[in-house]
C-alpha positions as CSV (number, residue, x, y, z in Angstrom):
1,X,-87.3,-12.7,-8.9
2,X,-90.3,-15.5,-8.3
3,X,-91.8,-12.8,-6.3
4,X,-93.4,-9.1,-7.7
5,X,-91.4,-6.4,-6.5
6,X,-94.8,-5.0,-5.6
7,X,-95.6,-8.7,-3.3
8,X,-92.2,-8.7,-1.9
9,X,-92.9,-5.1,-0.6
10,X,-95.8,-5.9,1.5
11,X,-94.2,-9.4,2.4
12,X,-91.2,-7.1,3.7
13,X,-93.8,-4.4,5.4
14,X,-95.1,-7.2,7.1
15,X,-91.7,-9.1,8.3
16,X,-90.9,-5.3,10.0
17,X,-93.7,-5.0,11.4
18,X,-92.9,-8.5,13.3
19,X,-89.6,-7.5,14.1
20,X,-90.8,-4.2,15.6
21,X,-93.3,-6.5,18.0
22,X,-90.8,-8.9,18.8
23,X,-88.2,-6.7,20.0
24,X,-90.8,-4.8,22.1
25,X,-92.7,-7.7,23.3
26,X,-89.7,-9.8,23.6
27,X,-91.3,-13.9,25.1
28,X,-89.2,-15.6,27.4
29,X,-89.3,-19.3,25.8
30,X,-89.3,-21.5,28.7
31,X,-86.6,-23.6,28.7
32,X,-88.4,-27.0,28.3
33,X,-90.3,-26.0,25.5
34,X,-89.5,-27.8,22.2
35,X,-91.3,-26.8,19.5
36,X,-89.1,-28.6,16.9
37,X,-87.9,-32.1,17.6
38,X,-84.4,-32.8,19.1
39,X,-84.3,-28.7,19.3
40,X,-84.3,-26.8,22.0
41,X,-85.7,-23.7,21.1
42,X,-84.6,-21.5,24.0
43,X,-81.2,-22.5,23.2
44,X,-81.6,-20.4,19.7
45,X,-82.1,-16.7,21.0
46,X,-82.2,-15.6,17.9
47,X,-84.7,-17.7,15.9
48,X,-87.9,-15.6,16.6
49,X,-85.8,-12.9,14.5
50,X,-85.3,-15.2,11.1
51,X,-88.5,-13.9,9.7
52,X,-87.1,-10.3,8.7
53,X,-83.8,-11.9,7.6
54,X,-85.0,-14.5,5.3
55,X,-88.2,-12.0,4.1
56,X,-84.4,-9.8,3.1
57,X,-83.0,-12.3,1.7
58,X,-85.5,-14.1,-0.4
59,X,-87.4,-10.8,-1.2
60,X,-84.6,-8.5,-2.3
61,X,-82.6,-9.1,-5.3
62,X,-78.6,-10.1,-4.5
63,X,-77.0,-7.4,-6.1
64,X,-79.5,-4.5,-4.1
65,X,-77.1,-5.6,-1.1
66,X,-73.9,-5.2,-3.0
67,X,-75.5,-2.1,-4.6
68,X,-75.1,0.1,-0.6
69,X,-71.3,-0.5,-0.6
70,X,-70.5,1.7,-4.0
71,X,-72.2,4.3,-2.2
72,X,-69.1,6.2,-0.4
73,X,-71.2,7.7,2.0
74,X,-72.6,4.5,3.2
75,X,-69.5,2.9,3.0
76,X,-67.9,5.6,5.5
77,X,-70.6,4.4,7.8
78,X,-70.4,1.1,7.5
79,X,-66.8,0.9,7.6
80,X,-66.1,2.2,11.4
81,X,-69.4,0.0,12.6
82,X,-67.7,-3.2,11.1
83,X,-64.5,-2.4,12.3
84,X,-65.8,-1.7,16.1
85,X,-67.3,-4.7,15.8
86,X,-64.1,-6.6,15.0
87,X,-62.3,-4.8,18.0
88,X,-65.4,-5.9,20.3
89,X,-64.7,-9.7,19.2
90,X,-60.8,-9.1,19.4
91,X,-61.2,-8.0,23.5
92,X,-63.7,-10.4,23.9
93,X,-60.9,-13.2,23.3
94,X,-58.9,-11.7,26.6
95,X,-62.0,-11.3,28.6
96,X,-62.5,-12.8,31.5
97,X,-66.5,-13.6,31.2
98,X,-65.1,-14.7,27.6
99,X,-69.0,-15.8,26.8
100,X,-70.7,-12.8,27.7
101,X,-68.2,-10.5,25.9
102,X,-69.3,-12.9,22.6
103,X,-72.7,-12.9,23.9
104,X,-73.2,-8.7,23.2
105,X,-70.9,-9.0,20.0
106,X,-72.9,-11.6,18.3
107,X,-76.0,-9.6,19.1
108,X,-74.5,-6.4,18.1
109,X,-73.5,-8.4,14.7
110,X,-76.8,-9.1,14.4
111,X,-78.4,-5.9,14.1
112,X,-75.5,-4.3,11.8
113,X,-76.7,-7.1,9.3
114,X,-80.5,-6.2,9.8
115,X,-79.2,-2.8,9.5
116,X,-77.7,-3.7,6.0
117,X,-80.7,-5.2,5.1
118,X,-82.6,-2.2,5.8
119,X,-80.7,0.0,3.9
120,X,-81.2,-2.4,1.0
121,X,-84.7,-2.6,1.7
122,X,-84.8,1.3,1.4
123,X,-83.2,1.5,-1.4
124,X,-85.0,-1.4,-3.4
125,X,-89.1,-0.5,-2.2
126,X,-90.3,2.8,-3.0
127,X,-91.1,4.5,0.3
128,X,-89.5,1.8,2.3
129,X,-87.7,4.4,4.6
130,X,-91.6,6.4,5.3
131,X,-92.8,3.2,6.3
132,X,-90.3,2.6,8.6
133,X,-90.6,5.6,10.1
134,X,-94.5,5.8,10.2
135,X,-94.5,2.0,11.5
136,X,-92.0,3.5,14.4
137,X,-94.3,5.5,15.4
138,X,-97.2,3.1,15.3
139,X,-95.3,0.6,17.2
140,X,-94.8,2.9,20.4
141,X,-98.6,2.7,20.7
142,X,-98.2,-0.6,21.8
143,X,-94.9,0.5,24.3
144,X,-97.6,3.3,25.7
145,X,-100.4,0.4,26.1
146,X,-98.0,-1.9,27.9
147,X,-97.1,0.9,30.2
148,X,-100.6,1.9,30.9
149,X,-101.2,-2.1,31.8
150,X,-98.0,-2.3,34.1
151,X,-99.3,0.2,35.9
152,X,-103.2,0.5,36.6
153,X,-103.6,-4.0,36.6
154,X,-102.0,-5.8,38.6
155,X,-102.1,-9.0,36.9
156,X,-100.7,-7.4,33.7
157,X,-97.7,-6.5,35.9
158,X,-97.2,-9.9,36.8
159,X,-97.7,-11.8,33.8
160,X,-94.8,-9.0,32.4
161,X,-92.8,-10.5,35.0
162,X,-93.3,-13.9,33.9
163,X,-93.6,-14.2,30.6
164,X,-91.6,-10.5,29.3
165,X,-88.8,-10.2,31.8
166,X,-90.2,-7.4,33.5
167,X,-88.7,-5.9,36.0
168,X,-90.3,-6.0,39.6
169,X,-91.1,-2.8,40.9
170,X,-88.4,-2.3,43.5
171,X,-85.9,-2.2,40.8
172,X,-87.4,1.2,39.2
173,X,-89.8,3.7,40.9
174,X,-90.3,6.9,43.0
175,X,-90.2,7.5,46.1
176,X,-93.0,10.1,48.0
177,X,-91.1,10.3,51.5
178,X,-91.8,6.6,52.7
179,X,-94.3,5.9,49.6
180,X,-92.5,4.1,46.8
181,X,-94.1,4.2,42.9
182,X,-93.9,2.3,39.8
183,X,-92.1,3.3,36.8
184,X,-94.1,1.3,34.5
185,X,-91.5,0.4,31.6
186,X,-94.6,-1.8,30.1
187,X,-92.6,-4.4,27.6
188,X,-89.2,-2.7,27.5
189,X,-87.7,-4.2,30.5
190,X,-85.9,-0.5,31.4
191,X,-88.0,2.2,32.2
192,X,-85.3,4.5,30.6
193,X,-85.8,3.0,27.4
194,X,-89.1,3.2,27.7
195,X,-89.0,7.0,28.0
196,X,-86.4,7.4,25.3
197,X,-88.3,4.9,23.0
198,X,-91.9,7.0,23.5
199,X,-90.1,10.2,23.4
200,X,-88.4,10.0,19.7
201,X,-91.7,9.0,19.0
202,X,-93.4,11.8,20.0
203,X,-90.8,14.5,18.3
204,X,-91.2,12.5,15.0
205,X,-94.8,12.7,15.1
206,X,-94.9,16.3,16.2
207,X,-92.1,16.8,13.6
208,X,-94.4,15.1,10.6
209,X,-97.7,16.0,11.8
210,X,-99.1,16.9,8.6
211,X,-99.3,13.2,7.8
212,X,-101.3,11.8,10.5
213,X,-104.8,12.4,11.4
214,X,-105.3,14.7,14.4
215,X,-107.8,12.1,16.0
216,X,-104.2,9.8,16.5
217,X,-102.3,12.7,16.3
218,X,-103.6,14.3,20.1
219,X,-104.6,10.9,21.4
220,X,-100.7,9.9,21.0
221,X,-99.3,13.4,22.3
222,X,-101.9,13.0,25.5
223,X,-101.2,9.3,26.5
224,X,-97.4,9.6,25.5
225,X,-96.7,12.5,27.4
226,X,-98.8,11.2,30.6
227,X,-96.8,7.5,30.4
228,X,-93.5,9.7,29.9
229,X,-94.8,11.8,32.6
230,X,-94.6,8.3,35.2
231,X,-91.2,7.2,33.4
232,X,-89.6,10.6,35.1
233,X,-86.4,10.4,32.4
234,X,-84.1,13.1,32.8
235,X,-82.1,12.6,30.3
236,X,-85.1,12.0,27.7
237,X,-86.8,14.8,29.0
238,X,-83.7,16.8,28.1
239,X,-83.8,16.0,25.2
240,X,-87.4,16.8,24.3
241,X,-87.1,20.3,25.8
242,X,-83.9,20.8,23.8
243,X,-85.7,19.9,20.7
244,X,-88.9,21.9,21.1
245,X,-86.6,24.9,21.8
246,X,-84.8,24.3,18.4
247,X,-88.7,23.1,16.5
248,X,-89.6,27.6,18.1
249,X,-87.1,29.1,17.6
250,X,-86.1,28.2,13.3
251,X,-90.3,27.7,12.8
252,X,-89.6,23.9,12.0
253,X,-93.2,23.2,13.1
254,X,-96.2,25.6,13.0
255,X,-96.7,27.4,15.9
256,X,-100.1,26.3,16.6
257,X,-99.4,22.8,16.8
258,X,-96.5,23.5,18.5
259,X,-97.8,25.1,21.2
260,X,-100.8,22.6,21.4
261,X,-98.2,20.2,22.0
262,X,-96.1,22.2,24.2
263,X,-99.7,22.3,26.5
264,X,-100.5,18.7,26.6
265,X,-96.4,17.9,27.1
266,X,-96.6,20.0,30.7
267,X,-99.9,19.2,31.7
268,X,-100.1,15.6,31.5
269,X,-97.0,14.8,33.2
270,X,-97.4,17.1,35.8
271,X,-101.1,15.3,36.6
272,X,-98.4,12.2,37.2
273,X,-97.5,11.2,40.8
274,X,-93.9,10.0,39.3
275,X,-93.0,13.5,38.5
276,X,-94.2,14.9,41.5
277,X,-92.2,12.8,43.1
278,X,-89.3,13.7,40.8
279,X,-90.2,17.2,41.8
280,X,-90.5,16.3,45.6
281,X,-86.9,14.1,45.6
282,X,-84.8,17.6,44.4
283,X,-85.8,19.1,47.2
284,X,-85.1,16.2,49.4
285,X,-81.3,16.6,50.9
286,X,-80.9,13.1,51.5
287,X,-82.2,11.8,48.1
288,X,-79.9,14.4,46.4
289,X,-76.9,13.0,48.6
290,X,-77.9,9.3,47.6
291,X,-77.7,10.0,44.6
292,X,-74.4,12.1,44.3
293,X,-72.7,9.4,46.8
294,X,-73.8,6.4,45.1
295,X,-75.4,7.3,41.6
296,X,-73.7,7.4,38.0
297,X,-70.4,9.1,39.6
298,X,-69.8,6.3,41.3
299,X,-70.8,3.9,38.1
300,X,-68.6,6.1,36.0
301,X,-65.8,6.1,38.5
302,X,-66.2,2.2,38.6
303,X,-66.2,2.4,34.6
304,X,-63.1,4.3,34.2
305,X,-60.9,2.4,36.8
306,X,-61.8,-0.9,35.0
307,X,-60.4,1.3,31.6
308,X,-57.1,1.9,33.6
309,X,-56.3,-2.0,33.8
310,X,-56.8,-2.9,30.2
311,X,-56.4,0.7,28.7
312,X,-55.9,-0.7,25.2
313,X,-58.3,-3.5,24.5
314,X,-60.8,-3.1,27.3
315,X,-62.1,-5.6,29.9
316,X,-64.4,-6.9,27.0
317,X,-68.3,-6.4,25.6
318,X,-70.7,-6.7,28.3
319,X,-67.5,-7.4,30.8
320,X,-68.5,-4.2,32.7
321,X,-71.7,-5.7,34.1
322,X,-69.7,-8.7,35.6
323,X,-66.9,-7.3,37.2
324,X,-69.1,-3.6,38.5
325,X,-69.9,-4.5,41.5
326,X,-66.3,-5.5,43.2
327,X,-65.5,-2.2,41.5
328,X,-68.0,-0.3,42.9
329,X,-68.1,-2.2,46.7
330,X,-64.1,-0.7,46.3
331,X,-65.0,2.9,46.2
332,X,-68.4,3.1,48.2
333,X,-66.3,1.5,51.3
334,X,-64.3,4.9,51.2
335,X,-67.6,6.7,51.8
336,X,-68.1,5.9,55.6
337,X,-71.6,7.4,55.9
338,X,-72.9,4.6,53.5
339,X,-73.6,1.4,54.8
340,X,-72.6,-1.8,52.3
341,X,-71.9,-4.3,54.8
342,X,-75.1,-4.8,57.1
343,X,-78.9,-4.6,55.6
344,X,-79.8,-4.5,59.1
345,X,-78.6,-0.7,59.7
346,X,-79.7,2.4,58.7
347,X,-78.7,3.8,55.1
348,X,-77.6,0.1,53.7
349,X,-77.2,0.6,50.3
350,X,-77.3,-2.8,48.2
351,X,-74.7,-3.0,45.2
352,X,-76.0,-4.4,42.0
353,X,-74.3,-5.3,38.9
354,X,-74.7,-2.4,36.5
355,X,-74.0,-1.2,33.4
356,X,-71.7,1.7,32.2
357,X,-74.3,4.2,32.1
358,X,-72.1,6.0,29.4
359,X,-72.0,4.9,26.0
360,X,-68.6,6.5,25.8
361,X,-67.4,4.8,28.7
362,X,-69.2,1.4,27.3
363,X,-66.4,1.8,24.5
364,X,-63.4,2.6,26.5
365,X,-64.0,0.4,29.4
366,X,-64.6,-2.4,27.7
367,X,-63.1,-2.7,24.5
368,X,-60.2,0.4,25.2
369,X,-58.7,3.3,23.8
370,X,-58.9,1.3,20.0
371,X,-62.2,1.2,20.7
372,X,-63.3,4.4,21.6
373,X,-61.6,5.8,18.7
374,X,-63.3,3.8,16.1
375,X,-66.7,4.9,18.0
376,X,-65.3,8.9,17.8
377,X,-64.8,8.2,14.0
378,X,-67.9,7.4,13.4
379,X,-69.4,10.0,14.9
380,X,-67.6,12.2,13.3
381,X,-67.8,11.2,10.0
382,X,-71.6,10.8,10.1
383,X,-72.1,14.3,11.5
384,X,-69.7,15.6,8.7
385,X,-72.2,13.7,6.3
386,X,-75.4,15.5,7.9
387,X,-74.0,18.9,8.0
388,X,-72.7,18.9,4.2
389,X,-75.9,17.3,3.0
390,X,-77.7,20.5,5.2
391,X,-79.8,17.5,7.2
392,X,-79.8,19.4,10.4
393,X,-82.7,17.3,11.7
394,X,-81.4,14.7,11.3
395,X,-78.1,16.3,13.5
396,X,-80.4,17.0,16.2
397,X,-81.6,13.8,16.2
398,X,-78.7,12.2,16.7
399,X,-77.3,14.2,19.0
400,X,-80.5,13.6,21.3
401,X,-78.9,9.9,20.7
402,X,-76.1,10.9,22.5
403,X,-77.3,13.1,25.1
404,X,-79.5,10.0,26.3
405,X,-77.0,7.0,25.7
406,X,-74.1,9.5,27.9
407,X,-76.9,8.8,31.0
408,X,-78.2,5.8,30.6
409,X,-77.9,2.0,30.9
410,X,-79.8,0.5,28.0
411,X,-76.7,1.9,25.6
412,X,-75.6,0.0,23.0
413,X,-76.6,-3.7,24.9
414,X,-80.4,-3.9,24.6
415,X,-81.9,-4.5,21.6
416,X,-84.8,-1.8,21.1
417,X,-81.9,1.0,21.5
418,X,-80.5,-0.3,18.8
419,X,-83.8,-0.9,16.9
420,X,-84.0,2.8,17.2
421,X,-80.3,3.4,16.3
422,X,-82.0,1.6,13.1
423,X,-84.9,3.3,12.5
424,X,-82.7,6.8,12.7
425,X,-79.7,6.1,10.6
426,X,-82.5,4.5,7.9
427,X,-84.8,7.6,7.8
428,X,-81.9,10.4,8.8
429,X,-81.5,10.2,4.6
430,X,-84.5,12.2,4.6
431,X,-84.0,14.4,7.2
432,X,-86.0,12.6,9.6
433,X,-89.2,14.0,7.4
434,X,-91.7,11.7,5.5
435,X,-92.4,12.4,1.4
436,X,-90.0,14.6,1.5
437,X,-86.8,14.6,-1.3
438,X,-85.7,18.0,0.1
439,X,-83.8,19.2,2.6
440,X,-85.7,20.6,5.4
441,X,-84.8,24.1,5.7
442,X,-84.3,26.0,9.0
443,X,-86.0,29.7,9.2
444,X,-85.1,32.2,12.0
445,X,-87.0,34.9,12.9
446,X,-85.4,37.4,11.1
């Protein structure tokens, strides 16, 4: 190499770094600006992502990417990903929004290849894999400070809108009887995500506490939990009470931090309007009904007819999206006490084009029965991996995965899920746990 291995560390540090911010803050490119002649740069979604690939390719030596694929356990993980992705491009030639269905593969066979750069990268720079982790972490900072801007400035909100894709606020908030509030998803453009992002966040950092000052340390649990508070996640929040249970009960963090961060977790989201709202709605017998009658039943009723015409293949990548709302309109006009038809009545519900809401029923939806069983080998051979090795952080981790892509909408299409999908599989090799060669142990009480 031209480069020290030492240089081409920091060079690579600093190309993740820029792929972290990118992905978060992702810049619409207006479509008339041409940076480089007879180019139009909006035309190449991909080219403010070339950093991190040629920093990979220039930086690490050829052979550390042949190096991952004698590795049998990598190879029984990469395997199943490459072959899903194959399937996804085989539907995608019988779908009927042919471009879109090539549209989510490409991008999915994007990441897969940062991914294999990655695991190059972790294998090649000493403490590659803590850095990513650590830098994770560091990155949700600016998710929390986008939030806390989306929310409390107005013209922050709108120049998201602009220039970041940003939602407007009708499409995610809370209602307080006839008082509607922002969910502010900050840069993520899905509040969901936003949660999930913030949340993994939080449980690594509470997780490897040790290794971060406690000045960063508190100031992250109280702003974290008070934006994830206002984001009202269900599914996230699952996840983080889940974990917590697991982090008391085998003594996986010390109690007193533990319950320091058990404090600021309750008390800071429950200062949040969101979650009283959240709180106010379960109570509420006609938001409960709304969202039984027309919520993810319905979207995973939609999901499952549209697996029932193309059982084998799917309707393609991304496909769902397209054809949802014919699918939906069909099974909402059986429900006679919801309006579809006139926005001028009472109870007129507005059908959108929506995503599975169910990474399971992403796979057999739209790329079939094949698909889905590539997807289940894969998750099964990568928890057979963790168990053997004794990584049951890492387990957990993943299944909080799961538990949030079964719920929500962000799974597998945008691309910060599967930044974090990333970030996981790259540190799950050490058990989630920074400097650490050993296998994190679980104690019981006994």
């Amino acid at each position: 190499m031209l480069i020290k291995k030492n240089t081409a560390n920091k060079i690579f540090k600093a190309a993740w770094i820029y792929f972290l911010i990118v992905n978060i803050a992702e810049l619409k490119i207006p479509s008339e600006l041409d940076l480089i002649p007879f180019i139009h740069v909006s035309e190449i979604p991909l080219i403010k992502y070339l950093p991190i690939i040629l920093a990979a390719l220039f930086l690490i030596p050829p052979k550390e990417f042949l190096n991952p694929f004698k590795d049998k356990k990598i190879l029984l993980i990469i395997i199943p990903v490459f072959l899903l992705i194959i399937t996804g491009y085989i539907s995608s030639l019988f779908a009927s929004h042919r471009q879109t269905a090539l549209g989510v593969c490409n991008r999915i066979t994007y990441y897969f290849a940062i991914l294999l750069m990655c695991i190059a990268a972790a294998r090649y720079f000493p403490g590659a894999s803590n850095f990513m982790l650590k830098s994770f972490i560091y990155s949700n900072v600016l998710v929390i400070t986008g939030s806390l801007l989306d929310f409390y400035v107005p013209e922050f909100h709108e120049f998201l809108v602009k220039h970041f894709g940003r939602q407007e606020t009708y499409h995610s908030l809370v209602r307080i009887g006839d008082v509607k509030i922002m969910r502010p998803m900050g840069f993520l453009t899905d509040s969901n995500l936003t949660a999930f992002s913030i949340a993994m966040a939080l449980l690594l950092l509470l997780f490897n506490y040790k290794h971060f000052n406690k000045i960063f340390r508190y100031g992250f649990y109280i702003l974290g939990t008070y934006i994830f508070g206002m984001l009202v996640s269900r599914s996230s929040l699952l996840i983080c009470v889940l974990t917590i249970i697991i982090f008391f009960i085998f003594k996986v963090v010390e109690r007193k931090e533990l319950y320091l961060f058990i404090a600021m977790f309750v008390i800071f989201q429950l200062i949040t309007p969101q979650t009283y709202g959240k709180l106010y709605s379960l109570f509420t017998k006609k938001q409960t009904e709304t969202e039984l009658s027309s919520g993810r039943l319905v979207i995973w009723e939609a999901a499952f007819t549209v697996f029932l015409e193309s059982p084998v293949i799917g309707a393609g990548p991304g496909n769902f999206f397209e054809l949802s709302r014919n699918y939906i309109r069909d099974i909402l006009k059986k429900m006679p006490e919801i309006n579809i038809g006139d926005p001028a009545k009472a109870k007129y519900h507005q059908i959108d084009r929506l995503n599975p809401h169910n990474i399971f029923l992403v796979m057999l939806s739209e790329i079939g029965m094949v698909g889905l069983i590539m997807f289940l080998i894969l998750l099964i051979l990568l928890n057979k991996i963790l168990i053997n090795e004794k990584k049951y952080i890492s387990f957990l981790f993943l299944f909080n995965i799961l538990i949030v892509s079964s719920f929500s909408n962000f799974a597998p299409y945008y691309k910060f899920y599967l930044v974090i999908c990333i970030v996981f599989y790259i540190v799950s090799n050490n058990n989630m746990k920074l400097s650490s060669t050993e296998p994190v142990k679980l104690k019981t009480n006994d």
